[in-house]
Steps between C-alpha positions, in 0.01 A plus 500: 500500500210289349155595555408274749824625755329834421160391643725340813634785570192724480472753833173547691377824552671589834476855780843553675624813677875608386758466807627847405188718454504758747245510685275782619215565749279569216578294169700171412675364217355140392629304235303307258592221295302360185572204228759514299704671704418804524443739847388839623537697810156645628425755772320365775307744691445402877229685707587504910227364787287760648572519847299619777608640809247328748538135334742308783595277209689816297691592795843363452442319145719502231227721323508763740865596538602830518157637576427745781116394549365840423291611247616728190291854438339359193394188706332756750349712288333208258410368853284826607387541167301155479388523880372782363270407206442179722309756745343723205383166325363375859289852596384466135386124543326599811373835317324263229384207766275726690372667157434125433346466837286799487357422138403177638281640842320681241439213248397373857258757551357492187420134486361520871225774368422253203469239731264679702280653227513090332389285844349805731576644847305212640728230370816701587437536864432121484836496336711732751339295820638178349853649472511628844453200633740352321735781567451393864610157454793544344614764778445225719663228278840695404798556704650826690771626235847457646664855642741621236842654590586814386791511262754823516693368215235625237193691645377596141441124413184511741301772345331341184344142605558409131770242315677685262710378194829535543708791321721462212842541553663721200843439587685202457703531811175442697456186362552249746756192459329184358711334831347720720229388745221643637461631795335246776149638627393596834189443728445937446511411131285257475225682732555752206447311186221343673352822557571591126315228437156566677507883328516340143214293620320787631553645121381193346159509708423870408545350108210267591162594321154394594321219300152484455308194626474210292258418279433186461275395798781471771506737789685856442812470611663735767706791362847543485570768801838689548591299849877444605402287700350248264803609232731409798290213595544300113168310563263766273227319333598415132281670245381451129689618271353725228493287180293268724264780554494607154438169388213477751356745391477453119370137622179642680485734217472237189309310771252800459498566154407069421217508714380790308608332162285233595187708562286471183418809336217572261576696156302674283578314155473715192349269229544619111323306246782264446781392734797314499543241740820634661367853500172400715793301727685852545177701572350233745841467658486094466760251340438475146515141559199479697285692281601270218327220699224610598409583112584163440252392763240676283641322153698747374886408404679856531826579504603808715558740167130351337183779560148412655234682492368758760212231605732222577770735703215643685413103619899464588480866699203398688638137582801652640307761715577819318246762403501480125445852305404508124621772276482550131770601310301613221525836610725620223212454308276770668403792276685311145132543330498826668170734591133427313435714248234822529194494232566829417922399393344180289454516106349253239690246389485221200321174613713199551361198306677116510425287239406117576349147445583194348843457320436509123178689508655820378570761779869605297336517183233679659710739631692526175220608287447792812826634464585365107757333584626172461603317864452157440688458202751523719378274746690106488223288390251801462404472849600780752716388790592803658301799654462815301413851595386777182362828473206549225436873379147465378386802186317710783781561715492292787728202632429130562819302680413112428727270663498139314512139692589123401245328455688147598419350791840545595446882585268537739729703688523743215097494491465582824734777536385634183127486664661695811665815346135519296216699449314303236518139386429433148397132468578354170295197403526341150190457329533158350690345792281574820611572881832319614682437784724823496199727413327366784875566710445842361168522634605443811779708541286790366246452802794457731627794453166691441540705174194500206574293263378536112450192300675507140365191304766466206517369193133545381587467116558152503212244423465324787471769762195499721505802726202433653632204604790671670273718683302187641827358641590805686191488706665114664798746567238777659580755202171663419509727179267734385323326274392264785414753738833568662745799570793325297539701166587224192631627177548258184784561335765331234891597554568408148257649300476828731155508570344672823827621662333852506229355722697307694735844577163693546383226741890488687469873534116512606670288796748697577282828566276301684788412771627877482857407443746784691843502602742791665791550206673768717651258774788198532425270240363159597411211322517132431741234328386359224754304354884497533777347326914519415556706165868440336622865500233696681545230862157447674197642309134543728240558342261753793108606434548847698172476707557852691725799474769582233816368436795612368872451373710473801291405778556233779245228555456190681376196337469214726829397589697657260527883466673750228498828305302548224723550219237511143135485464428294180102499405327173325598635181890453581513916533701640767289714696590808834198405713234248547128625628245298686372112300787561256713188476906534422793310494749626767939482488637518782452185812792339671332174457191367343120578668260207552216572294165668692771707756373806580702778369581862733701793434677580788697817643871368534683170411598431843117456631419299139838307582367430854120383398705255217725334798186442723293344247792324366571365888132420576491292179774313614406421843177408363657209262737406778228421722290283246793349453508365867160443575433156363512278824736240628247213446487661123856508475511121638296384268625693187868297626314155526347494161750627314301418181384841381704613204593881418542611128694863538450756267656889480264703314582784347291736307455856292223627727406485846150394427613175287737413823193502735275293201762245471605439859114511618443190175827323618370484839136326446708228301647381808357151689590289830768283259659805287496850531700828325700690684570834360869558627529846353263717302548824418460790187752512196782293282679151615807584652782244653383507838173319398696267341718406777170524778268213252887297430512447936117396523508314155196721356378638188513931406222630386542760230138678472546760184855556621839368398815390620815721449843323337621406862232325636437276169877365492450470890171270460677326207821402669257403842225350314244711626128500300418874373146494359384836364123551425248784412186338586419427785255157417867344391643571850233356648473190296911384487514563885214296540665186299849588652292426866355181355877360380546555908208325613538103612368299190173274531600118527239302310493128504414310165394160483657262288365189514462138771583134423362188716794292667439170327798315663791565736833383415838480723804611322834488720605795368211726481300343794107482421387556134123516434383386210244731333236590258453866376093535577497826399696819330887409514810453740797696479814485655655744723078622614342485854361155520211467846429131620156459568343174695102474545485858393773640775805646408747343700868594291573797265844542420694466103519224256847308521519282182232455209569250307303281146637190533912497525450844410542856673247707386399864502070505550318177395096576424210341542401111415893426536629342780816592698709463786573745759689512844440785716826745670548366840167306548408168487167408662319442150207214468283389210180708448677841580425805311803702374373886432774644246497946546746786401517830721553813247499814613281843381627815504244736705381831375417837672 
């Protein structure tokens, strides 16, 4: 056969029943064919119809032959045996629904004597009156309930008044047919379910709770009551539902709480010495915005995270109706300089004595030839630039502390501080040169701060000294000296030959016992910064005069804003020392960062109160720059924009001492004018490092290296960037090349500079040039490429450039006087005979400082 007969000839999947299976009441044989010929014989199971004996439609069938129409044993007995869990699950159902009912009367009960202790006896009777009446009505309304027949068939069906779930039936026998059909209903049974019906109504009333009245502004509404009559009735009065109450509720409750949001209250603002914006905001409970513009209504531009001061947030607290407090937070402070001493603890100590006058009149060599030594050798340029603080042991025992000043003009910080930590002033005049302007600075500063002072007139060996006449010029300065009648002791004296230093000690310590000098040694050390600077190796070196107490290796002081432990005393002579006694000055190891010079110095108890005075003052100085920084005013700040002409030099200063730093900055600053200015962008104590570098590279500015220098880094750094380094030691040079580096910024001076005029003799057309005036050179010369100015009868009516100059066929470069020329102005023509032609330049002058 070929392949596709095979495919012809394919069977179908077919059922059939064999002619010659036997067949039984139980099982049959079926035969089942498949593709490809092949078959198999199955067993067919077939189940028989259930048949009951009451259905009219079994009687006779073909399904109920040979059947007697009685029921088996087994059927009985799983008959009586689910009628009776039927009536066990039934008295258990009714069992539970009267537990349910009772549970429910008292739930009942329990609301009722809320509801009475909520609304009041008063409201209740109100209440019960309404519902009898009602109660009245509807007996009056409904109809008389049908008379029921009594049924014999099943008198146990009329006890409970409740609908109850059918049972289960557990046998499968009891099943009924799915042809069967249900049994038609009477007029007794449906008298019955209606009945049913009005007890599970009943049920649902008692389940009813009481609401409360509503609440918002509508009248209360009735309660729900358990009636049958109005369960029967179906016309009960619809009420909220509880998420509508709830919702109610939390309505008039936020309605409450924004009308007492919107009451304004009054605070009691606590006011420290400086504020941030955002934190007065916070305390006054106002938008940060707001407060923002009401500063700028007073001309301050503030961000939210700038300070202001306690003045100005006590105007903003006021304006906004709040009680403004002040408080100080300087309170950390209290007791640092501790208790006054008793006169019976204090004990003499050596005199304190500062040194000044004019620079160059010899106050270092002075001092020199007191302790023979040699201090200003070292000095750059033999003049002293920093502060200095030595100890003199004199033959008989006792102790003079001199502390040396600059005498530059530059230092009158230095001076002054000097004159504050002092008991005497020694004024040091030359002889030959007279009163000058720092001596009478030092005059000043002496009566300022209201110490003797002792006039020292130096250098007496030369010719030309005239101390008499020095002692005439102190009288302009209201310095009285002996010799003239007054209480100020003068002692002559020469620093380089040594003559009269023993009277001028005698006289320094006939001074000293005439102001009784005492001091208490056995207390906390306190004192005064003298100087400070950045040591490679030892860190940040202070030198403190010790004004009270004793101090020693190891304990904690404050200094300003930077604290430490004191880890080695060094004396003037470079010894290391244990302790330090009252007017003794020594260099201390040990800060975190460096002092300013004139901070007072305390020894406190524990590094966490000496860690907590350093962040206050270190806070309180920064509020305190942040608000200068915002107080200039808008219109300021306007007019600053519209110039735009004033010109900045910067400069980052750095410096070996603290002192020099202040000198420098203080000089800088007086340089400055309304057309260029220095900025000092940085300026701190100790070497050029990278970071200066990069901060003068972004504002295009100059370092400043004041007896410091600049490591490896930071010199390929300002190489590769092109950044000026200019180190000095004096500070006259600093001075002097900032000054001409501020002139190279100023605008230069246009001059004009007159050339010579010519007389138009005769105007000529040209049809390429236009009008060419013919001229004569009256006076100087003409040049081409100059300012040329027309003038008729005396008026200037044209100024403008020179467009050809030409000597006959010629173009020429300048033609001079008693020539004549031709000349054609740049886009102008209205030339006549008899005008003047004024020939100028405009150079320019570079201004100076």
């Amino acid at each position: 056969m070929t392949e596709e007969s095979k495919q012809t000839e394919k069977k179908t999947l077919t059922l059939s029943l064999k002619p010659d299976a036997k067949k039984s009441s139980d099982s049959e044989q079926v035969r089942q064919s498949f593709s490809h010929g092949r078959s198999k014989t199955v067993a067919v199971e077939v189940k028989r119809k259930r048949v009951h004996p009451g259905d009219s439609r079994s009687q006779g069938g073909a399904g109920s032959k040979g059947q007697s129409g009685r029921l088996t044993e087994g059927e009985l007995g799983a008959r009586m045996r689910a009628l009776q869990e039927a009536m066990k699950n039934q008295s258990q159902n009714a069992t539970e629904q009267e537990e349910a009912i009772r549970r429910a009367e008292e739930t009942r009960k329990k609301l009722e004597e809320e509801r009475i202790r909520v609304f009041g006896e008063e409201r209740l009777a109100q209440e019960e009156k309404d519902k009898q009446v009602a109660r009245e009505k509807e007996k009056q309304v409904a109809p008389a309930p049908k008379q029921s027949k009594p049924e014999p068939r099943a008198p146990q069906q009329a006890a409970p008044q409740i609908e109850l779930p059918p049972a289960k039936e557990t046998s499968e026998s009891h099943r009924p047919s799915q042809k069967q059909h249900p049994r038609p209903i009477d007029e007794d049974d449906e008298e019955e379910a209606g009945k049913k019906r009005a007890a599970a109504k009943v049920v649902e009333a008692k389940k009813l709770v009481p609401t409360s009245p509503r609440r918002d502004g509508e009248a209360p509404r009735k309660l729900n009551r358990n009636v049958i009559s109005r369960a029967l009735s179906g016309d009960e009065e619809r009420s909220r539902s509880m998420a509508a109450l709830k919702r109610a509720r939390q309505k008039q409750k936020y309605a409450g709480q924004a009308a007492a949001d919107t009451i304004k209250i009054v605070r009691e603002v606590i006011i420290p010495e400086f504020i941030t914006v955002g934190e007065l905001a916070n305390r006054m409970a106002i938008r940060s915005g707001d407060v923002v513009k009401s500063l700028m209504k007073l001309g301050m531009m503030v961000t939210i995270n700038q300070s202001i001061d306690a003045d100005t947030a006590e105007l903003i607290c006021t304006e906004f109706g709040h009680t403004p407090k002040r408080v100080s937070e300087a309170d950390v402070e209290t007791g640092l300089k501790g208790i006054e001493d008793k006169t019976t603890d204090l004990l003499p100590r050596a005199p304190v004595v500062t040194v000044m006058g004019h620079v160059d009149h010899g106050k270092t060599s002075l001092l020199d030839a007191l302790r023979k030594t040699n201090v200003v050798s070292g000095e750059a340029g033999g003049i002293t630039q920093h502060i200095g603080a030595y100890q003199v042991q004199l033959p008989q025992g006792k102790k003079i502390t001199f502390i040396d000043t600059p005498g530059h003009a530059a230092f009158t910080e230095m001076r002054a501080r000097g004159a504050n930590v002092t008991d005497i002033v020694i004024l040091v005049v030359a002889a030959d040169d007279g009163i000058m302007e720092q001596t009478k600075e030092a005059i000043n500063h002496a009566k300022a701060a209201g110490v003797p002072i002792i006039v020292a007139v130096n250098k007496i060996d030369k010719p030309d000294a005239n101390p008499e006449r020095v002692r005439s010029e102190l009288l302009n300065s209201g310095i009285v000296t002996e010799e003239f009648g007054g209480d100020v002791m003068c002692v002559e004296v020469s620093a380089k030959m040594g003559l009269n230093l023993d009277k001028l000690e005698e006289a320094i310590l006939l001074q000293a016992e005439v102001l009784e000098l005492q001091a208490n040694p056995n207390r906390s050390a306190e004192g005064v910064v003298v100087e400070a600077k950045v040591d490679r190796g030892r860190g940040t070196v202070a030198t403190i005069l010790i004004q009270r107490g004793t101090l020693q290796v190891g304990d904690i002081f404050v200094a300003g804003t930077e604290m430490g432990r004191v880890r080695a005393l060094i004396n003037d002579q470079g010894h290391k020392i244990d302790i330090a006694t009252p007017a003794m000055p020594v260099e201390i190891l040990g800060f975190n960062g460096v002092p300013s010079a004139g901070d007072e110095f305390f020894v406190v108890e524990t590094e966490a109160r000496a860690r907590e005075v350093a962040e206050f003052r270190s806070r309180r100085e920064r509020d305190a720059r942040a608000v200068a920084s915002v107080r200039s005013s808008m219109e300021q700040m306007m007019s600053r924009i519209a110039a735009g002409e004033a010109k900045e030099l910067g400069v980052v200063i750095k410096t070996d001492v603290q002192g020099s730093l202040e000198a420098i900055a203080q000089s800088l600053g007086k340089l400055s004018t309304e057309e260029v200015g220095v900025r000092v962008l940085h300026a701190a104590v100790g070497g050029i490092n990278e970071s200066d570098i990069v901060l003068a590279r972004a504002s295009g500015g100059v370092v400043i290296g004041f007896n410091v220098r600049a490591n490896p880094q930071a010199r390929d750094l300002a190489r590769r960037d092109g950044v000026d380094i200019r180190y000095y030691s004096i500070i006259y040079d600093v001075i002097d090349d900032i000054k001409a580096a501020m002139s190279g910024l100023l605008s230069p001076t246009l001059r004009e500079r007159y050339l010579g005029s010519a007389e138009i003799r005769e105007v000529f057309i040209n049809s390429k040039v236009g009008k060419v005036a013919g001229c004569y050179i009256t006076e100087g010369m003409v040049r081409r490429g100059a300012k040329v100015r027309l003038l008729r009868d005396n008026v200037v009516i044209h100024e403008g450039t020179l467009k050809t100059l030409r000597r006959f066929k010629d173009e020429v470069r300048e033609v001079k006087e008693s020539y004549e020329c031709g000349m054609a102005f740049e886009n102008y023509n209205d030339i006549r005979q008899g005008d003047i032609i004024e020939c100028f330049e405009i150079e320019s002058v570079a201004r100076q400082l």
